[in-house]
VOVO-219194 format. One line per field, with one value per residue (C-alpha): residue number from 0; x, y, z. Coordinates in Angstrom, 2 decimals. Example, Ala and Ser with C-alpha at 12.3 -4.5 7.8 and 13.67 -1.06 7.14 Angstrom:
2
nr = c(0, 1)
c1 = c(12.30, 13.67)
c2 = c(-4.50, -1.06)
c3 = c(7.80, 7.14)
END
This chain:
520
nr = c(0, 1, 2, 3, 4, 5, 6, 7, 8, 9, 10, 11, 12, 13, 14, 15, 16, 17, 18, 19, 20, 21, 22, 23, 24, 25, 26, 27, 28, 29, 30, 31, 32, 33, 34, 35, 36, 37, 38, 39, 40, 41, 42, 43, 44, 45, 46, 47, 48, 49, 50, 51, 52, 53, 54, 55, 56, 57, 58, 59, 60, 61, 62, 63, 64, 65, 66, 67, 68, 69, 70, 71, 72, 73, 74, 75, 76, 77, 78, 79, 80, 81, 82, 83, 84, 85, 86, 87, 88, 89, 90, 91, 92, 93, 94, 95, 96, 97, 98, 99, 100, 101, 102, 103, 104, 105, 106, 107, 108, 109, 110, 111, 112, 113, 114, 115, 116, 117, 118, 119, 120, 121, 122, 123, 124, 125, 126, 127, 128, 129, 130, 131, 132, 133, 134, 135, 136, 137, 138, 139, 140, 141, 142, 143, 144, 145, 146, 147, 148, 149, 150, 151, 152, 153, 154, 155, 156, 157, 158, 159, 160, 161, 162, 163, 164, 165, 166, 167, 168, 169, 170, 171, 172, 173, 174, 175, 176, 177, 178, 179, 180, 181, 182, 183, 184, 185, 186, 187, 188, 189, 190, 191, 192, 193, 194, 195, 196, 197, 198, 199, 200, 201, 202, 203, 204, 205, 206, 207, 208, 209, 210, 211, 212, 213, 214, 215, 216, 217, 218, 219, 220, 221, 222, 223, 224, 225, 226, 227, 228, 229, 230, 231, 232, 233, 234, 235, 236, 237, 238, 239, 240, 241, 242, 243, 244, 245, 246, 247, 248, 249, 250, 251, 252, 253, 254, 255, 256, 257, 258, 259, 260, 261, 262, 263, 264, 265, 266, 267, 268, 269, 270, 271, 272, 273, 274, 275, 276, 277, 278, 279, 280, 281, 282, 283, 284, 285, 286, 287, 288, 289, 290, 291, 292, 293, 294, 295, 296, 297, 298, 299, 300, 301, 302, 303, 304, 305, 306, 307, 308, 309, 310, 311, 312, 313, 314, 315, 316, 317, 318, 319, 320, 321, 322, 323, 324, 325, 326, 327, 328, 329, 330, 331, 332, 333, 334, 335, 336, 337, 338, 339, 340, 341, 342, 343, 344, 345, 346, 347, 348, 349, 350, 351, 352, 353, 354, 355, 356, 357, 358, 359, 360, 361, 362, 363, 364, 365, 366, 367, 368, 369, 370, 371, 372, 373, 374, 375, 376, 377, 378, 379, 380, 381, 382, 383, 384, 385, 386, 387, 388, 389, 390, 391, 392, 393, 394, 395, 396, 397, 398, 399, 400, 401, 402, 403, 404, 405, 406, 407, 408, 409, 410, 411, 412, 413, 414, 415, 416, 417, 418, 419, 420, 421, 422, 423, 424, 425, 426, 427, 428, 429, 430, 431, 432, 433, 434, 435, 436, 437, 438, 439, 440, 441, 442, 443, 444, 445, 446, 447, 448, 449, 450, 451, 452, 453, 454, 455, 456, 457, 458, 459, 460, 461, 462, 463, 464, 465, 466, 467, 468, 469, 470, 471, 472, 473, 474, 475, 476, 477, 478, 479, 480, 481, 482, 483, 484, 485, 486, 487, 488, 489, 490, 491, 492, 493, 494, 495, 496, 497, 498, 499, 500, 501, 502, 503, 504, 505, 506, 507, 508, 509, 510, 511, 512, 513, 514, 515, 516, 517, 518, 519)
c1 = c(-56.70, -56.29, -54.67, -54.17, -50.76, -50.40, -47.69, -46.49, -44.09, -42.96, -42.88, -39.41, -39.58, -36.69, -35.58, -34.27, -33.12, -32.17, -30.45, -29.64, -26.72, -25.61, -24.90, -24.18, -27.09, -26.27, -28.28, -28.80, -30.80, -31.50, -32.60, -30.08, -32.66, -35.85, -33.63, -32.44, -35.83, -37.41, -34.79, -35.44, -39.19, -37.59, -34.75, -33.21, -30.18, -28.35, -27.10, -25.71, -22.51, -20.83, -17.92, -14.70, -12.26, -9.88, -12.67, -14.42, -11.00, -11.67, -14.06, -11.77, -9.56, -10.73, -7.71, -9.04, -8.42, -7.31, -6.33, -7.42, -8.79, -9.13, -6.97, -8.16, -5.48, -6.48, -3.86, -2.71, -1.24, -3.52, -3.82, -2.76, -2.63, -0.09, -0.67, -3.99, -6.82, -7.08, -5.21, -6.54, -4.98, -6.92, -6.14, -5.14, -3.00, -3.28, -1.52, 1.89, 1.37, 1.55, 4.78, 6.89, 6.89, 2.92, 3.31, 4.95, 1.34, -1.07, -3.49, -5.80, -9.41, -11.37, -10.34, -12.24, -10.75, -11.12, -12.78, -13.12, -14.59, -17.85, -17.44, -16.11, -16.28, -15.48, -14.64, -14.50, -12.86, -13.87, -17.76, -18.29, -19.28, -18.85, -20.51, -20.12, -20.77, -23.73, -26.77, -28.77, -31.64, -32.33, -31.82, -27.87, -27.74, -28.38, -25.58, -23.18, -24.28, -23.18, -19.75, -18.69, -20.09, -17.59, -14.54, -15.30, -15.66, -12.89, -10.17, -8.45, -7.87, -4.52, -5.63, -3.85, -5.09, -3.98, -1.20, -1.22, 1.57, 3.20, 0.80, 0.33, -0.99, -4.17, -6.26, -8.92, -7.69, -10.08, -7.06, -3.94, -0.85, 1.33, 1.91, 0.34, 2.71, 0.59, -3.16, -4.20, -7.47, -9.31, -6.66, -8.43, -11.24, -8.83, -6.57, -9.73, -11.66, -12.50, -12.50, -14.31, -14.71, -17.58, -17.00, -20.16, -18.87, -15.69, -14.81, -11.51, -11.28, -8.49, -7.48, -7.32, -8.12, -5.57, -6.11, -2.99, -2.13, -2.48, -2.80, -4.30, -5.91, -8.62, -6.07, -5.17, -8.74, -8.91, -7.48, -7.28, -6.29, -7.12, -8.28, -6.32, -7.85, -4.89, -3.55, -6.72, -7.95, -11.23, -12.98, -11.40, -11.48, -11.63, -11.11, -13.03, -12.87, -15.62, -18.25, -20.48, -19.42, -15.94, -14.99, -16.85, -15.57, -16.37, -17.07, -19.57, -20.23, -21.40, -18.08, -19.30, -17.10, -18.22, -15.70, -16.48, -15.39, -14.90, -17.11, -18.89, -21.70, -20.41, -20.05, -21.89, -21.54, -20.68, -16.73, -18.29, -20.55, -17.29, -14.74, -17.34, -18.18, -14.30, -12.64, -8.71, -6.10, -3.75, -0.42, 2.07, 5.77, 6.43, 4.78, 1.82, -1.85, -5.35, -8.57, -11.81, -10.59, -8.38, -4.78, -2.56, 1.27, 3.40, 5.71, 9.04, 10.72, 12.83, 13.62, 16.86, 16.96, 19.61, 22.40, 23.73, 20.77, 22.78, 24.69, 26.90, 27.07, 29.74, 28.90, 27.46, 25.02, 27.62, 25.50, 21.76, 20.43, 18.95, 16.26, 14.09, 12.63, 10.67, 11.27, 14.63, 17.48, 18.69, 22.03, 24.80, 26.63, 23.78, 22.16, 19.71, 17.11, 16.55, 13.76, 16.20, 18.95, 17.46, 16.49, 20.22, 21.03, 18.63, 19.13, 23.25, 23.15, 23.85, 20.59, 18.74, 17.99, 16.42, 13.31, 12.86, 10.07, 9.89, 6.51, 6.98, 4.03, 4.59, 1.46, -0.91, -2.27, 0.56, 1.52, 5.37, 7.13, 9.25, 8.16, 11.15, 9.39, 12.43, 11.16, 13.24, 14.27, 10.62, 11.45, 8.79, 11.36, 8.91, 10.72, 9.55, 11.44, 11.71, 14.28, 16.02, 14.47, 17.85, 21.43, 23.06, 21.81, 20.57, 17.02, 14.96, 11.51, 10.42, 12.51, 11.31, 7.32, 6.06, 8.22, 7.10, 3.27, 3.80, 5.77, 2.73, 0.54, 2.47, 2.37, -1.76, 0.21, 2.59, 1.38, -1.64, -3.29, -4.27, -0.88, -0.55, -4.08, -3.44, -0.62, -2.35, -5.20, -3.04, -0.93, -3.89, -6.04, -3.39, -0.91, 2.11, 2.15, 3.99, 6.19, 9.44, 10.47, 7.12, 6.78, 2.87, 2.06, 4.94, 3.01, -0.15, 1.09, 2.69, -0.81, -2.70, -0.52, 0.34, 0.52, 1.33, 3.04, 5.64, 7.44, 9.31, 8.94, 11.60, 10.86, 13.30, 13.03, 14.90, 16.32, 19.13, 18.66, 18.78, 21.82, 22.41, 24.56, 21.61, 18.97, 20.71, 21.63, 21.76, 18.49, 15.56, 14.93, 11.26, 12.94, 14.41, 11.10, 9.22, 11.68, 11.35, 7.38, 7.78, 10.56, 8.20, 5.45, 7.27, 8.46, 4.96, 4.37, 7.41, 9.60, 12.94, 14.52, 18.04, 19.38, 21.51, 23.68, 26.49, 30.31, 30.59, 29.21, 26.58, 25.90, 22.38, 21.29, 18.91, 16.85, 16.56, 13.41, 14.36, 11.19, 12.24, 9.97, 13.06, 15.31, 19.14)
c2 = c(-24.64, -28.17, -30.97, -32.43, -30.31, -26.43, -25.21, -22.79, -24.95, -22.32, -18.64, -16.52, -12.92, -10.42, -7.27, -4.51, -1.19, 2.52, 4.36, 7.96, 9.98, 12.99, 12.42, 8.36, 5.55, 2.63, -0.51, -4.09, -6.26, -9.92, -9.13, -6.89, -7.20, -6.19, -3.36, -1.78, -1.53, 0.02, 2.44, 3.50, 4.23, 6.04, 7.59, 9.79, 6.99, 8.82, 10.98, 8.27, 6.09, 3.62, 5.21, 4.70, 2.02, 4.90, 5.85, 2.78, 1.15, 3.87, 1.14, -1.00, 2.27, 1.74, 1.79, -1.19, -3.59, -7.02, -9.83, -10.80, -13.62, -13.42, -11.20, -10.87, -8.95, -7.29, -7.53, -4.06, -4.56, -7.53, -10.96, -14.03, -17.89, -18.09, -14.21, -14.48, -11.89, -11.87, -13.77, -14.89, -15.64, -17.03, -18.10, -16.58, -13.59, -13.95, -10.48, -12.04, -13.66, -10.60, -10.40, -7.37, -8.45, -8.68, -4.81, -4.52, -6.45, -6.38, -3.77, -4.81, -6.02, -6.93, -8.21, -9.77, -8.74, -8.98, -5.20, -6.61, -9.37, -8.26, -7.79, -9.27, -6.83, -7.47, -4.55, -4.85, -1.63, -2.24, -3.16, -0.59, -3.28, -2.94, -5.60, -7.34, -11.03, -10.74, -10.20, -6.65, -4.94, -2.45, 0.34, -0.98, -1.26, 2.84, 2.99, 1.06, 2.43, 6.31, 4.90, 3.53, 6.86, 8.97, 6.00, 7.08, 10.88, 11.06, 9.21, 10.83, 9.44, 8.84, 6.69, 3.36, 0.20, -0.87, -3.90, -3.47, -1.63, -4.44, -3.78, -1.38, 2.42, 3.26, 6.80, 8.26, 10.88, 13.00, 13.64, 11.90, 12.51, 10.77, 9.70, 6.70, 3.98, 0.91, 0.20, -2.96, -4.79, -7.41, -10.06, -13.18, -12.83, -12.19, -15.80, -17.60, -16.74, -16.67, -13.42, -11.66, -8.39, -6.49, -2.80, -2.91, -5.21, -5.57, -8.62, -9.39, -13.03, -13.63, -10.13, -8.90, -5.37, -2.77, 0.80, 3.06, 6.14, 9.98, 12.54, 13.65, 17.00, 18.90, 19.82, 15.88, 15.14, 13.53, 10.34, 10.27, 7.45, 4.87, 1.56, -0.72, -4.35, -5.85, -2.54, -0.76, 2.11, 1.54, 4.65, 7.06, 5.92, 8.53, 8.38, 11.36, 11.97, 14.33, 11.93, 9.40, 6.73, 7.15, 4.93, 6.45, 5.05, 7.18, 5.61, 6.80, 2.69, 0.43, -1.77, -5.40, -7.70, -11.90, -13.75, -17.79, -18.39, -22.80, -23.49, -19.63, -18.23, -15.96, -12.54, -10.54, -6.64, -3.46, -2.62, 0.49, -1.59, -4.13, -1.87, -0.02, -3.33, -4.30, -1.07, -0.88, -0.80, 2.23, 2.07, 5.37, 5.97, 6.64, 2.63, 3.71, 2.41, 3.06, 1.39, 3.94, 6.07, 4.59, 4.98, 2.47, 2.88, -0.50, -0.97, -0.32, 2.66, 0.88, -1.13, -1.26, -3.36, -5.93, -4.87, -8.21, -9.12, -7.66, -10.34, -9.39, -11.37, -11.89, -10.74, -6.99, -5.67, -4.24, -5.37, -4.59, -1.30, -0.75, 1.73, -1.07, -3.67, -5.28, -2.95, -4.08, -2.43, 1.14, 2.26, 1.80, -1.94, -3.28, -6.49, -6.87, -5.59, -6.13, -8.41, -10.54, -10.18, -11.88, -14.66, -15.14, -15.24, -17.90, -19.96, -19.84, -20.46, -24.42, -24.73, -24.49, -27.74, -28.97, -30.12, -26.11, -24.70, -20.54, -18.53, -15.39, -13.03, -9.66, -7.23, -6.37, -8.15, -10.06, -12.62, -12.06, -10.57, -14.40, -17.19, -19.87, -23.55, -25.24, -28.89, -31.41, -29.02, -27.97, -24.13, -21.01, -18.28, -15.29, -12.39, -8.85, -6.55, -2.97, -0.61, 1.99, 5.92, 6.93, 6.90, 6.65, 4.31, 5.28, 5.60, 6.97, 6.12, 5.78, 3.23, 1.00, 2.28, 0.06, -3.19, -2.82, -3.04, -6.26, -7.76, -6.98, -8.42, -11.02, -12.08, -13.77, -16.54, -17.94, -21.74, -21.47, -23.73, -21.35, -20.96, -23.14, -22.65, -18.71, -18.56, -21.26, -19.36, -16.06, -18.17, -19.10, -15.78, -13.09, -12.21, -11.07, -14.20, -17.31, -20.38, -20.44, -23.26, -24.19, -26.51, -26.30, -29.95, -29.98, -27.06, -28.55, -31.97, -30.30, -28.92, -31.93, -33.03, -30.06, -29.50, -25.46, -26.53, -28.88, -25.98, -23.71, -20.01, -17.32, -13.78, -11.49, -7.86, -6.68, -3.18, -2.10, 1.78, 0.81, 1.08, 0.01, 2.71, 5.45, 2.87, 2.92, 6.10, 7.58, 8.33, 5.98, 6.55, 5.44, 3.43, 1.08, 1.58, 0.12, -2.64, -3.62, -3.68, -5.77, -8.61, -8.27, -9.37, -12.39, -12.98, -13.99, -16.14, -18.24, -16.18, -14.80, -12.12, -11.59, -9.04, -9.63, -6.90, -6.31, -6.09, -2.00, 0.38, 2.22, -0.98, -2.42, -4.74, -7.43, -8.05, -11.53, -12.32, -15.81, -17.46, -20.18, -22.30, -21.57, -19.28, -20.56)
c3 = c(13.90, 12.98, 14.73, 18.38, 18.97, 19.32, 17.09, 20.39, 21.91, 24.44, 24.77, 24.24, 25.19, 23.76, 25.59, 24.11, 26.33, 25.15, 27.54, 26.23, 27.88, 26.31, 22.66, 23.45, 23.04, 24.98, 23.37, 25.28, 23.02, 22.58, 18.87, 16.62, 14.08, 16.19, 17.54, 14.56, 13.10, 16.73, 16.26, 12.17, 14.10, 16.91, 15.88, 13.03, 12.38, 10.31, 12.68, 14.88, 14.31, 16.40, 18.46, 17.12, 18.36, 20.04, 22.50, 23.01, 24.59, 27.42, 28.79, 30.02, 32.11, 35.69, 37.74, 39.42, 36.70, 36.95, 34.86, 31.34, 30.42, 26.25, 24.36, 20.33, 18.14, 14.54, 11.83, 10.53, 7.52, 5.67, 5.97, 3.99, 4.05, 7.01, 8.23, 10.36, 10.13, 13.87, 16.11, 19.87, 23.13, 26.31, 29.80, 32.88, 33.05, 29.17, 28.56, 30.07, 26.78, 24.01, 22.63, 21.93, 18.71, 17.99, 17.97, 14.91, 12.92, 15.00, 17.36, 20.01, 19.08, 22.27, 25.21, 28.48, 31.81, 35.55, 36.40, 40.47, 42.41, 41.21, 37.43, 34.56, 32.04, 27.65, 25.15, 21.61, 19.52, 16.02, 16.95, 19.63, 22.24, 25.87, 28.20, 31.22, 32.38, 35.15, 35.72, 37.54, 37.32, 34.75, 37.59, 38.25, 34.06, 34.15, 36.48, 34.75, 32.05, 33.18, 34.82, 31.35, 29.78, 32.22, 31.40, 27.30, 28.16, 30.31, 28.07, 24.75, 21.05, 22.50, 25.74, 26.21, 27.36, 30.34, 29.86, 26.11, 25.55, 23.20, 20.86, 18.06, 18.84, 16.94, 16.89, 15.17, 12.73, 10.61, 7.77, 6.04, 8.34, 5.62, 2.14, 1.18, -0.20, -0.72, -0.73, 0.03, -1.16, 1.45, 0.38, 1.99, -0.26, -3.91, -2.39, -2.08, -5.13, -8.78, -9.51, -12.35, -13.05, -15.26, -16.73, -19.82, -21.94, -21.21, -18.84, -16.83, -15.77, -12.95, -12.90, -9.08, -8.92, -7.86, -6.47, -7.16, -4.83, -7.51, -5.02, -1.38, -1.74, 0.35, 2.84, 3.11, 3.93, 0.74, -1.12, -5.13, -6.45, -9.94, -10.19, -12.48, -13.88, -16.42, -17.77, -17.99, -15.46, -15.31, -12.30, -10.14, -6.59, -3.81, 0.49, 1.41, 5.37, 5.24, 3.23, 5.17, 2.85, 3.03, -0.25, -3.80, -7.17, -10.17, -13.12, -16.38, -16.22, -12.64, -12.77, -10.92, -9.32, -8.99, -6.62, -6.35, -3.29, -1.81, 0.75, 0.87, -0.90, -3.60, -4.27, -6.82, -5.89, -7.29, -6.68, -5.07, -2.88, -2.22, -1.14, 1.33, 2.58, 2.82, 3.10, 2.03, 3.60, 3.28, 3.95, 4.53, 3.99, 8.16, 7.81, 9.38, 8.51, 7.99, 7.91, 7.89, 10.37, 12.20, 12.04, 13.53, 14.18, 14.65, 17.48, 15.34, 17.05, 19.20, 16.60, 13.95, 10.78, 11.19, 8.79, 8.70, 6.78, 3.88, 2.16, -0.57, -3.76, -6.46, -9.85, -11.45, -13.81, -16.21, -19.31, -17.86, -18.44, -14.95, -15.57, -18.46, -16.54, -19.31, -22.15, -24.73, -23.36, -25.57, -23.43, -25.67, -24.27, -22.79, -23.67, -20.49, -18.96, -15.53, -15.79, -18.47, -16.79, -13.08, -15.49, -16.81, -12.97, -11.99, -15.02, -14.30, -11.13, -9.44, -8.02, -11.52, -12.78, -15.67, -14.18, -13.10, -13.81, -14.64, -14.66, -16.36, -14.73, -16.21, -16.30, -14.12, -10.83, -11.01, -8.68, -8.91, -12.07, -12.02, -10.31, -9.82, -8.56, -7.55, -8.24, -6.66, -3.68, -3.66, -2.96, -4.63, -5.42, -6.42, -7.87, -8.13, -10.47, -10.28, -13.01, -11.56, -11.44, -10.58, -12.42, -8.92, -6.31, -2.94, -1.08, -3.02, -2.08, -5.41, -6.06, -3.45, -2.99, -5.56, -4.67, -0.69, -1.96, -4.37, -1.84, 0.77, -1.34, -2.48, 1.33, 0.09, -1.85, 0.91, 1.72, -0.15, -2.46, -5.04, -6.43, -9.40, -10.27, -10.29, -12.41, -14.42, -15.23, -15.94, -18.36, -20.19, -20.00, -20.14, -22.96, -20.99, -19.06, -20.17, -18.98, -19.92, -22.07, -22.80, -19.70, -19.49, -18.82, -16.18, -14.03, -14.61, -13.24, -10.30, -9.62, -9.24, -6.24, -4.82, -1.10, -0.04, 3.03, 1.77, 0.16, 0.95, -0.59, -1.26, -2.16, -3.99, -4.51, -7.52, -7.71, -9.30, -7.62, -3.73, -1.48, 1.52, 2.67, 1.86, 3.76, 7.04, 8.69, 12.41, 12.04, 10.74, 7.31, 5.89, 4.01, 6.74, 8.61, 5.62, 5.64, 8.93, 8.69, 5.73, 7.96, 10.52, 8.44, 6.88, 9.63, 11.55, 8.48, 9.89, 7.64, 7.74, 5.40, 4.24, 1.12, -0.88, -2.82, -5.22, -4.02, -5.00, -3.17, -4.87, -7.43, -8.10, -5.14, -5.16, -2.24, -1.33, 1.17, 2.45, 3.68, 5.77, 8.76, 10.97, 10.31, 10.25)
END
């Protein structure tokens, strides 16, 4: 070899230890990389998994624990701009510091606690990691090793963690317990991007990709559902408990999905590949959720939806025929539909003024059905329009299913950038969307000196078929539990909701989501 200097600067050794106890492989490595490929030579890998969340929190059970230190949360129900992913808390005593009210979004994700004065032992539930701050021989590793395998093998799928109780339950299920309302795409990664989708040669260009609930069957092992781009259905999309790869979409054609993302590398992968890699999350009518396997269940049982929240409002629908929302109204005396007829309400009322702008978003992927910018006051009123199933209002769930999973996912849009740009894009590259008035140049201008957090944004949920009497009974109706998960989540965007109905009883309500910093 050439030159005066070695190229070895210094040696680095790794260390990598297999401990096998029963049907559990404990792994210490300095190298995931070397590790994983000892094991392919070792083992059949296949036939291992990491342990789910619900039994890896056992590791943290000893009755001799003492404080926390670091407390991560995982959001249950999707994130947004202002909704975090994961939120974290550290310091002393740190689990004085989980709120009641983190229960109702988010479940525990790891967490680094006091065992005794001799260890300080970390758990984290989604990653299967259990590990602890010192330093022993390989001999006191074994035995560590077999006290946290009798902590895992001694707790349930129904364990707690001890001083967590303020957070949301989870479990590992191996079937559907519920009927699934809503299913949620990774929404961080649909805000962020530019989003194209590939079925042969048909292309979608700002189209976000929705997955819409058919059937369970297999004796509720098994999710059926469609995936929608615009107004096409372009695979079947199955949940199957009893497949290794949970997530399979069907299609005669590979359907490919490119996302440029700011500041990330971007995303080129099959839709089957993508939603494997970023599983969904699935929603249920008792407001329940999964991801994979686990099923998490939100702190809202001692909770009741505040009533009050229910503001009546002068005026009626006599003219709209409630059950068109786009469509031309055909009952005899009606000149609205309902999607026309919230337009005639925000153009009437005192707050409209002429330097308005109104996004009509109709179709699907939508951001909003109506989106209101309220210029001078600099207020986002997004409205999402649903006609009535029903002659008679009450609470039906089908009349409020699909307005609870585009207000969910309208949640991605609060205080972020991508707003303007979004609807921009749909304006130009989809025929059902359009700005009313032809004020193009004025949304395009209000883009170039935009900043999300100077607004304010209001979200409306329009349904002439809900009552408020049928919501709230002596018992909690999924309805009003859906509701509450759906405040609760505004709500920890620095939201606050209120409704707003008609005078009668049994008229059409509109639901008025008022998304204020503080609420008044």
């Amino acid at each position: 070899m050439g030159g005066k200097d070695s190229a070895l600067f210094q040696d680095n050794y790794d260390l990598h230890i297999l401990y096998l106890i029963d049907d559990f492989l404990f792994e210490s490595t300095t190298s995931d990389l070397v590790l994983n490929y000892m094991k392919s030579k070792l083992f059949d890998t296949k036939k291992y998994k990491i342990v789910p969340a619900s039994y890896v929190r056992n590791g943290l059970s000893d009755n001799t624990i003492g404080q926390y230190f670091m407390v991560g949360m995982s959001n249950i129900y999707g994130s947004g701009a202002s909704n975090p992913t994961y939120k974290m808390l550290m310091g002393l005593e740190v689990e004085s510091a989980v709120k009641h009210s983190d229960g109702a979004v988010f479940s525990f994700g790891h967490a680094l606690s006091r065992i005794d004065e001799n260890e300080t032992r970390g758990i984290a539930v989604n990653n299967g990691r259990v590990w602890a701050i010192k330093r022993k021989s390989v001999k006191e590793f074994s035995i560590w090793c077999q006290h946290i395998h009798s902590l895992i093998k001694l707790g349930n799928n129904e364990s707690k963690i001890p001083r967590m109780s303020n957070l949301a339950n989870f479990k590992t299920v191996e079937k559907f317990e519920d009927t699934p309302v809503s299913v949620q795409l990774d929404s961080v990664c649909f805000q962020m991007a530019i989003t194209i989708i590939t079925k042969g040669d048909k292309v979608y260009k700002s189209f976000i990709p929705e997955i819409i609930f058919d059937n369970l069957s297999n004796n509720n092992k098994k999710f059926e559902g469609s995936l929608f781009v615009e107004n096409d259905e372009l695979a079947k999309v199955y949940f199957d408990f009893n497949n290794e790869k949970k997530w399979v979409v069907n299609s005669d054609t590979e359907i490919n999905i490119f996302m440029d993302i700011p500041d990330k590398d971007p995303i080129n992968t099959s839709i089957d590949n993508f939603i494997n890699e970023y599983p969904p999350l699935i929603i249920f009518q008792n407001a329940k959720s999964l991801r994979g396997s686990t099923l998490f269940e939100p702190k809202i049982k001692e909770q009741k939806f505040d009533t009050s929240l229910f503001k009546a409002i002068n005026g009626g629908w006599d003219e709209t025929d409630i059950k068109k929302e786009a469509e031309e109204p055909k009952e005899a005396g009606k000149i609205y539909n309902v999607q026309q007829k919230t337009i005639k309400v925000i153009t009437d009322s005192p707050d409209y003024l002429d330097d308005d702008i109104i996004v009509i978003d109709d179709g699907a992927g939508e951001m909003a059905d109506i989106i209101w910018f309220s210029v001078e006051k600099k207020i986002i009123h997004f409205f999402h329009c649903k006609f009535s199933y029903t002659d008679k209002s009450g609470a039906n769930m089908s009349n409020i299913t699909e307005l609870l999973q585009q207000a969910m996912r309208n949640c991605i849009w609060i205080r972020s950038s991508f707003i303007i740009k979004q609807l921009l894009n749909r304006v130009d590259k989809t025929k059902n969307s359009r700005i009313l008035n032809d004020k193009y140049d004025e949304l395009n201008e209000l883009n170039e000196d935009f900043i999300p957090t100077d607004w304010v944004y209001n979200v409306y949920l329009v349904q002439p078929g809900l009552s408020k009497l049928a919501v709230f009974k002596d018992k909690q109706t999924n309805v009003e539990k859906l509701l509450i998960i759906l405040h609760d989540r505004l709500q920890s965007s620095g939201c606050n909701l209120k409704i707003w109905h008609l005078l009668k009883n049994y008229a059409p309500r509109l639901i008025y989501l008022d998304m204020w910093p503080f609420y008044k």
